[in-house]
C-alpha positions as CSV (number, residue, x, y, z in Angstrom):
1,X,0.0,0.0,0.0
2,X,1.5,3.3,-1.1
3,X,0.9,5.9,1.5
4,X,0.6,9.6,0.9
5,X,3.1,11.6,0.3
6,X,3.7,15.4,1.8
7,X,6.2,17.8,1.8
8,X,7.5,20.8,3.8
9,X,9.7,23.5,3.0
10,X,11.8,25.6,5.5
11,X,12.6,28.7,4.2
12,X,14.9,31.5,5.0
13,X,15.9,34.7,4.5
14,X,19.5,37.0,4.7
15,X,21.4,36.3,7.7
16,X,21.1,39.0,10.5
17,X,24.5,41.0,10.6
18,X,26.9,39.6,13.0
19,X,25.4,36.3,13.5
20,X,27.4,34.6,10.4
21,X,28.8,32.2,12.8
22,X,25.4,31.4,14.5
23,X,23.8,30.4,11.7
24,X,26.8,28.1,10.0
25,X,25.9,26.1,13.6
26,X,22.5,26.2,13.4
27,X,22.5,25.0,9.6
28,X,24.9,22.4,10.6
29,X,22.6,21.3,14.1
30,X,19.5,21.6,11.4
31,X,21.2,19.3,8.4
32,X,21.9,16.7,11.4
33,X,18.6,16.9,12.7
34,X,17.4,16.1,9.0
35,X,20.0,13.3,9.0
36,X,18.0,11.8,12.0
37,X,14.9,12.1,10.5
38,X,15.9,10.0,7.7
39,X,17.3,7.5,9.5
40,X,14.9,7.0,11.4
41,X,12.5,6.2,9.0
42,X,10.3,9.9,9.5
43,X,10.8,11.1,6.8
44,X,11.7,9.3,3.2
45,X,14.6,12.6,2.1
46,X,15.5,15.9,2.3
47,X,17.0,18.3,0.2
48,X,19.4,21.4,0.8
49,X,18.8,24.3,-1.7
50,X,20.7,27.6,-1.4
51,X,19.9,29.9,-4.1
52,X,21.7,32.7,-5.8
53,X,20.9,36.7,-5.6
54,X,17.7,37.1,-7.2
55,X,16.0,40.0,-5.5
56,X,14.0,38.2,-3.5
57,X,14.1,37.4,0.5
58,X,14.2,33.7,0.2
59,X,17.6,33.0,0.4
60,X,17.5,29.1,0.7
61,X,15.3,26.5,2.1
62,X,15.0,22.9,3.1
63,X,12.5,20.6,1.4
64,X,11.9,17.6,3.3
65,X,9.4,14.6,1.9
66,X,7.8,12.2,3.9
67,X,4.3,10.3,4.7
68,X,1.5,13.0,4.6
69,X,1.1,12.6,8.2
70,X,4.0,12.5,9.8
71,X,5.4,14.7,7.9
72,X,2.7,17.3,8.9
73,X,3.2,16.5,12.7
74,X,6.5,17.4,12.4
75,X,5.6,21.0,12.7
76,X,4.1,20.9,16.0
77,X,7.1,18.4,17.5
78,X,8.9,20.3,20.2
79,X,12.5,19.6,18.8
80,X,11.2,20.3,15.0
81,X,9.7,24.0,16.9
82,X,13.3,24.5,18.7
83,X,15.4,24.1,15.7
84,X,13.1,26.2,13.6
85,X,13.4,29.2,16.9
86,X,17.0,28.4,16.1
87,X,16.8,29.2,12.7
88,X,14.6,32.2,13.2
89,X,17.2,33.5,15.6
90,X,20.2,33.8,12.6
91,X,18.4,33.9,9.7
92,X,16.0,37.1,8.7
93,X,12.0,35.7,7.2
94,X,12.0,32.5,8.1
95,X,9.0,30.3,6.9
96,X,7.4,27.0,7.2
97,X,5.2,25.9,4.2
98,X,3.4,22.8,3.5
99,X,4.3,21.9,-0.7
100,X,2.9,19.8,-2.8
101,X,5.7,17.2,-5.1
102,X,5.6,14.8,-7.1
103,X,2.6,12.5,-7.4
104,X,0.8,14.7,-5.2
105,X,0.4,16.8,-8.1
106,X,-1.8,15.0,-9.7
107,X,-4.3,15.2,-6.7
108,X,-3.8,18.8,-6.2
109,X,-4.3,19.3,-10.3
110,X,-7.7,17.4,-10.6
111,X,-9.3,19.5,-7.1
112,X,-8.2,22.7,-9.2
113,X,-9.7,21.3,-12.4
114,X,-13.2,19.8,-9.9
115,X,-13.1,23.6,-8.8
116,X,-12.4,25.7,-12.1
117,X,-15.2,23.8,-13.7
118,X,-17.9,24.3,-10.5
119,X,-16.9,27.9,-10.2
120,X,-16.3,29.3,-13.8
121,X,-17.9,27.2,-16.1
């Protein structure tokens, strides 16, 4: 039986001046926190994306793929909530998203088509 899958990206923003070394640390504590996750069979990967200078306030983020479920508990775990108060202590506009990948798409696509054709048609 193929369970659901979710996802969750962890944004961030520019790092507040003079924390440099902070957030180094707390990206390191984070990627082994991740590392955890996987191994322990919470989450199925995650994924590290830093992005060059594009105007914007996103800076990077974190997108981490798992059951539906579990991966949608995470946010309200207390060690999930302290390295994300970690994060939000280094880094400016941090965020917490729930995103949609993959085969999950599909789902997503036919409730917008269901939708588009009850409310415009």
């Amino acid at each position: 039986m193929n369970m659901a899958k979710g996802s969750l990206i962890v944004g961030w923003g520019e790092i507040i001046p003079g924390r440099e070394k902070a957030a180094q640390a707390t990206l390191n504590d984070a990627m082994q926190y991740c590392t955890r996750l996987q191994q322990e069979g919470k989450i199925d990967r995650f994924e590290v994306v830093v992005l060059e200078p594009h105007g914007s306030d996103l800076c990077g983020f974190v997108l981490i793929t798992g059951d539906k479920e579990t991966v949608a508990k995470l946010r309200t775990e207390e060690e999930f909530v302290s390295v994300i108060i970690g994060v939000q202590l280094v880094h400016r506009n941090v965020r917490v998203v729930g995103a949609y990948t993959g085969a999950e798409l599909r789902g997503l696509f036919g409730m917008w088509d269901e939708q588009e054709e009850k409310l415009l048609a």
